[in-house]
C-alpha positions as CSV (number, residue, x, y, z in Angstrom):
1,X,26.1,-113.1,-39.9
2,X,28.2,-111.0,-37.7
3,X,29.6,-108.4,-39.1
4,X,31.3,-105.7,-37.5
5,X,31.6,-102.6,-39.8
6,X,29.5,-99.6,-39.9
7,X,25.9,-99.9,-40.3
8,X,24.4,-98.3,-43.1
9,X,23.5,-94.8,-43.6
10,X,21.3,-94.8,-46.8
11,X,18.6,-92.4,-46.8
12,X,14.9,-93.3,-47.2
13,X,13.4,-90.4,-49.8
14,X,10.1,-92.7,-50.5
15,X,8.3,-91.7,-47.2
16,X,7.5,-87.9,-47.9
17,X,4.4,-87.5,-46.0
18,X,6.1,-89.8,-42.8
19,X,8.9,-86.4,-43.3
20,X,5.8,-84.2,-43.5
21,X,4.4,-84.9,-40.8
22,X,6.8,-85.6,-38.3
23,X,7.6,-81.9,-38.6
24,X,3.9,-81.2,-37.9
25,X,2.7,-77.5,-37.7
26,X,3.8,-74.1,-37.1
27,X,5.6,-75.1,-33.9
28,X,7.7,-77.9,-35.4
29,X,5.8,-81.0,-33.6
30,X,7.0,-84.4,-34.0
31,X,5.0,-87.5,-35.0
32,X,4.6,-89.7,-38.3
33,X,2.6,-91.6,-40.7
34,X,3.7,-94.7,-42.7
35,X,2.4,-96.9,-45.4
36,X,-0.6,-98.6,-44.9
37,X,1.0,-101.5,-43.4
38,X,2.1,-99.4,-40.7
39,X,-1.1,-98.8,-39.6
40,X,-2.3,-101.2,-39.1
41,X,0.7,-102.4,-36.7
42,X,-0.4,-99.4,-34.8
43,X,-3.5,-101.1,-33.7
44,X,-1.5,-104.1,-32.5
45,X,-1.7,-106.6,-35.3
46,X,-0.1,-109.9,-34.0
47,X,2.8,-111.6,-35.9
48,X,2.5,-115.0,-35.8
49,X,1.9,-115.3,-32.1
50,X,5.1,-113.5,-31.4
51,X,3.8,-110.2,-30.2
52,X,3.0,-106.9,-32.0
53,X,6.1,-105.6,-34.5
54,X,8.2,-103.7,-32.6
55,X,7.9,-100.0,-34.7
56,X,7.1,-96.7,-34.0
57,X,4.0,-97.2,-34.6
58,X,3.3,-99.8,-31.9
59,X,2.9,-100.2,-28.0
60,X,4.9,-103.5,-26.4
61,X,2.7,-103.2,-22.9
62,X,5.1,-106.0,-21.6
63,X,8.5,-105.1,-23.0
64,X,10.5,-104.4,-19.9
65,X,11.7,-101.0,-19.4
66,X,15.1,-99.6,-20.3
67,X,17.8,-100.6,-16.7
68,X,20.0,-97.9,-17.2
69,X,18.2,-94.9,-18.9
70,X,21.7,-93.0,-18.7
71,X,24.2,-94.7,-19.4
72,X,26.1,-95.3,-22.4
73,X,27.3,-98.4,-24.5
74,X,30.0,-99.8,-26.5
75,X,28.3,-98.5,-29.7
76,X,27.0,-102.0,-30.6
77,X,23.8,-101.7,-32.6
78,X,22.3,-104.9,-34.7
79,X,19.8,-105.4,-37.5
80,X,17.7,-108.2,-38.6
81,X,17.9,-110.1,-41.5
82,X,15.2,-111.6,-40.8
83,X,12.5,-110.8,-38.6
84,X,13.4,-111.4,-34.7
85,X,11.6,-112.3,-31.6
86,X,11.7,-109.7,-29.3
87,X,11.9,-111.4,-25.5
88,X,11.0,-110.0,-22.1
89,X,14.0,-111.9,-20.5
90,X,16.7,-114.7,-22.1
91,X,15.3,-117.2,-22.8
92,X,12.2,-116.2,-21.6
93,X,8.7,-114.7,-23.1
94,X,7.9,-113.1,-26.8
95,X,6.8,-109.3,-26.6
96,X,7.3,-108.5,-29.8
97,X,9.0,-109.2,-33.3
98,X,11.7,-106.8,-34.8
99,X,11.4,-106.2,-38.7
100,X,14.0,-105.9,-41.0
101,X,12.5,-102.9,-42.0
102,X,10.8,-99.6,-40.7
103,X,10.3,-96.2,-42.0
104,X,11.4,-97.1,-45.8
105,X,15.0,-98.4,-44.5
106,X,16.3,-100.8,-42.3
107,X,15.7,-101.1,-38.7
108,X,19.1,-100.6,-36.6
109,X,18.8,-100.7,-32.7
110,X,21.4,-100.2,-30.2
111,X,22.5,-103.7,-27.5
112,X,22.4,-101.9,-24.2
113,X,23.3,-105.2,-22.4
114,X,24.9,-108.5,-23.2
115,X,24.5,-112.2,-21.3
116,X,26.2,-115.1,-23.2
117,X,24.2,-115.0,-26.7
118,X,21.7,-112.9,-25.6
119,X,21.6,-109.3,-25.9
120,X,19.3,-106.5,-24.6
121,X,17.8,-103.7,-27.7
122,X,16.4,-100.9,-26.9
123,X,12.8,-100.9,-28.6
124,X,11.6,-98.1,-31.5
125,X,8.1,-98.2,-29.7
126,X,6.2,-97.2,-26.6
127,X,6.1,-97.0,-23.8
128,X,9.9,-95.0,-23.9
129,X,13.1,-96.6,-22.6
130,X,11.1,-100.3,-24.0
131,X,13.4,-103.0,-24.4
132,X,13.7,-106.7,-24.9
133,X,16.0,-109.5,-25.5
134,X,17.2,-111.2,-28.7
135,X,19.4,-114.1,-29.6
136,X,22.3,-113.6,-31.4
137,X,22.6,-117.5,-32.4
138,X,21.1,-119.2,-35.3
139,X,22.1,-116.1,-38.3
140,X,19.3,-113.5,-38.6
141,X,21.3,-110.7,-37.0
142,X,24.0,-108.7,-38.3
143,X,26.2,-106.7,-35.8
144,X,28.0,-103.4,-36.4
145,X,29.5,-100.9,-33.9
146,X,28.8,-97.1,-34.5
147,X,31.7,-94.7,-33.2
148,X,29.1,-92.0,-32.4
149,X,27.1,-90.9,-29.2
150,X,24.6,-88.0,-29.0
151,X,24.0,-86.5,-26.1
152,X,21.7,-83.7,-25.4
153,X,21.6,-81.1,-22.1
154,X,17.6,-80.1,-22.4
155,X,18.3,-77.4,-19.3
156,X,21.2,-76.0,-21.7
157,X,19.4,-76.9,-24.6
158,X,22.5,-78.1,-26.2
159,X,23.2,-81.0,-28.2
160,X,27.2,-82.6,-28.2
161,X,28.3,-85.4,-30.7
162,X,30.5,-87.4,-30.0
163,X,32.9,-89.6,-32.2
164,X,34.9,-92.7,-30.3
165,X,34.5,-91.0,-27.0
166,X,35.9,-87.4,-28.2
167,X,34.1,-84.1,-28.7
168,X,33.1,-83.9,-32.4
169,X,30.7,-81.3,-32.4
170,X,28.1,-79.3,-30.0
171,X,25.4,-76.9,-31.2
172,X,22.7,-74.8,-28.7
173,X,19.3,-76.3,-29.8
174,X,15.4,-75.8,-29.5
175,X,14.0,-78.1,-27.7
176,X,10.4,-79.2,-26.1
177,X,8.1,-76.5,-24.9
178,X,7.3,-77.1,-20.9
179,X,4.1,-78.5,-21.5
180,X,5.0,-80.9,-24.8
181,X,8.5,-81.5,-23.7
182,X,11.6,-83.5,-25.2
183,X,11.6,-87.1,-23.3
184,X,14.8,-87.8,-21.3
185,X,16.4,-91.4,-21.1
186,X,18.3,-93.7,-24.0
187,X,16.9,-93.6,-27.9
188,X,18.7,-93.8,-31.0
189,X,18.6,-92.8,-34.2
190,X,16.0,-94.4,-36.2
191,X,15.5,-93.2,-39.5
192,X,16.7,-90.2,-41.6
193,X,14.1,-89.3,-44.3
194,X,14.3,-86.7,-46.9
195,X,10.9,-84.8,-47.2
196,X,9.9,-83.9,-51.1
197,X,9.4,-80.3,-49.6
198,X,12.4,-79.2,-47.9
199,X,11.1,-76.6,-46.1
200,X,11.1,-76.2,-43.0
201,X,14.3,-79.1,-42.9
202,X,15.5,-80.5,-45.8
203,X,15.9,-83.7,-43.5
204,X,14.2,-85.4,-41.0
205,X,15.6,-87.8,-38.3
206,X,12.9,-89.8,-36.3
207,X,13.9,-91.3,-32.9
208,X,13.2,-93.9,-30.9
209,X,11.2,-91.9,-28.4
210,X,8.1,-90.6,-28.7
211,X,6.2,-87.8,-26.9
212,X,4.8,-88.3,-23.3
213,X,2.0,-85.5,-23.6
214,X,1.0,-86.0,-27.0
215,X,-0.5,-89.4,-28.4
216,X,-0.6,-87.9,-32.0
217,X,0.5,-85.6,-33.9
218,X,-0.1,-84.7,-37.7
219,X,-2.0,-87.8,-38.4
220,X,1.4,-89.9,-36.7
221,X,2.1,-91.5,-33.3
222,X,4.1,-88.2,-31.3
223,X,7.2,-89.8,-33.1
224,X,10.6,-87.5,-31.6
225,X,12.4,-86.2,-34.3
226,X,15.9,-83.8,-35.5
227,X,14.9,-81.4,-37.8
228,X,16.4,-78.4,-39.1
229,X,14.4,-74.8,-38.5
230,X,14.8,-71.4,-41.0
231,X,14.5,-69.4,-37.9
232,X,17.8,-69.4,-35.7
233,X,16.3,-67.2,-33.1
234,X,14.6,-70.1,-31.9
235,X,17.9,-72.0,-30.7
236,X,18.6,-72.1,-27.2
237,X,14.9,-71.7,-26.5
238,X,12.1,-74.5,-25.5
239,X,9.8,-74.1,-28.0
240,X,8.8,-77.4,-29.7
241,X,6.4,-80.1,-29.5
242,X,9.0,-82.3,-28.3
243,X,11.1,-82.5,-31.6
244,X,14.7,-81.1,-31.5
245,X,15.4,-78.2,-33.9
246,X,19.1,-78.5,-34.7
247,X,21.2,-75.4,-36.7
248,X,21.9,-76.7,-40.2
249,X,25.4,-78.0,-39.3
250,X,24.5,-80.0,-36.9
251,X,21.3,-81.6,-39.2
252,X,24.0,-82.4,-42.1
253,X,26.4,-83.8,-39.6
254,X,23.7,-85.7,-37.7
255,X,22.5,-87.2,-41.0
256,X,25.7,-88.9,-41.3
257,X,26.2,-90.9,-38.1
258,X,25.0,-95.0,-38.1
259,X,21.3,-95.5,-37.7
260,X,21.4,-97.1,-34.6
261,X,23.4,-94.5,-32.9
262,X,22.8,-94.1,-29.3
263,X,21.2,-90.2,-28.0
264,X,21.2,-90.0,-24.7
265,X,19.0,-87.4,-23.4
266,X,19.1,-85.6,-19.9
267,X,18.5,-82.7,-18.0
């Protein structure tokens, strides 16, 4: 089905320990922990021949990297009906399989590229900037466009939404510490989760993008994450596991933006 309105926003409140630990200790790190199914995709379990599933919690060794780790798109994102193969060219070899589902809600990925029916995702998992190719013949895929871009300025430490093209909101952030820093390149918005405690953030947004210094965090695999922070001193400052702490503003206006949404992170 192709179907070009905005992709859902539901919230996924059933995770609470995923929410827990992706805000991690004192420092606000970032990683994650899913049902037990999720687990065991972490250690690479096959899906019919058709690769690893492409989650957070996996590595696609053979996915080819991102082409054009700063630019933007059209807003196109897509999610399966029906669980996809995940190709390393069109036409050409399976990597992986994207799920319908991931994190408690559905799985929402941004095209970064287009050639006849085939179009390029950007992948949840590692390595960073991992993508693939997937057919958008046959059903199984269901196509929105989100008007929203987030773009964050890690030497600023700023982050800047943006709604059809137009300045819709920009906040100073904490971001990465120099030696666990924020990864730079194209993610997206994967997930918004609503922890049972709501302290330190009363939401938390997982990325597509995981750490590059830590392999693990909390129990989770270095998942990148928006989260809110009680302390606004820390804004402006580069201070975090990776994560970006946003002011409370920003976290409630972030929390309504497409999952899919593109983040493009520089500096």
């Amino acid at each position: 089905m192709n179907d070009r309105r905005t992709p859902s926003r539901a919230r996924s409140a059933i995770l609470p320990v995923a929410a827990a630990l992706l805000l991690g200790g004192p420092l606000g790190g970032c990683s994650g922990t899913d049902a037990p199914g999720g687990r065991a995709a972490a250690r690479g379990a096959g899906t019919g021949g058709r690769g690893p599933e492409a989650t957070t919690f996996t590595t696609v060794a053979a996915a080819p990297g991102d082409a054009a780790p700063a630019s933007g798109t059209d807003g196109t994102v897509v999610h399966p009906t029906t669980p996809q193969p995940v190709l390393d060219r069109p036409g050409g070899r399976a990597v992986a399989t994207l799920p319908v589902r991931q994190l408690g809600g559905p799985t929402w990925v941004p095209v970064v590229e287009t050639a006849g029916e085939w179009r390029r995702i950007l992948l949840p998992s590692r390595p960073n900037g991992s993508s693939g190719w997937i057919s958008g013949r046959g059903g199984g895929l269901r196509t929105a466009r989100s008007p929203y871009e987030v773009r964050i300025d890690l030497s600023d430490r700023r982050l800047s939404l943006l709604r059809s093209g137009r300045p819709a909101g920009s906040w100073k952030v904490a971001v990465g510490a120099p030696a666990t820093p924020t990864p730079t390149g194209r993610t997206f918005l994967l997930a918004v989760l609503e922890p049972a405690k709501r302290t330190p953030s009363p939401l938390v947004l997982p990325l597509g993008a995981h750490s590059a210094t830590l392999d693990s965090f909390g129990g989770g695999p270095g998942t990148v994450a928006f989260h809110g922070w009680p302390d606004a001193s820390v804004f402006g400052r580069a201070v975090s596991h990776g994560c970006v702490r946003v002011p409370k503003e920003a976290l409630r206006e972030l929390s309504r933006i497409p999952l899919g949404t593109l983040v493009l992170i520089s500096g």
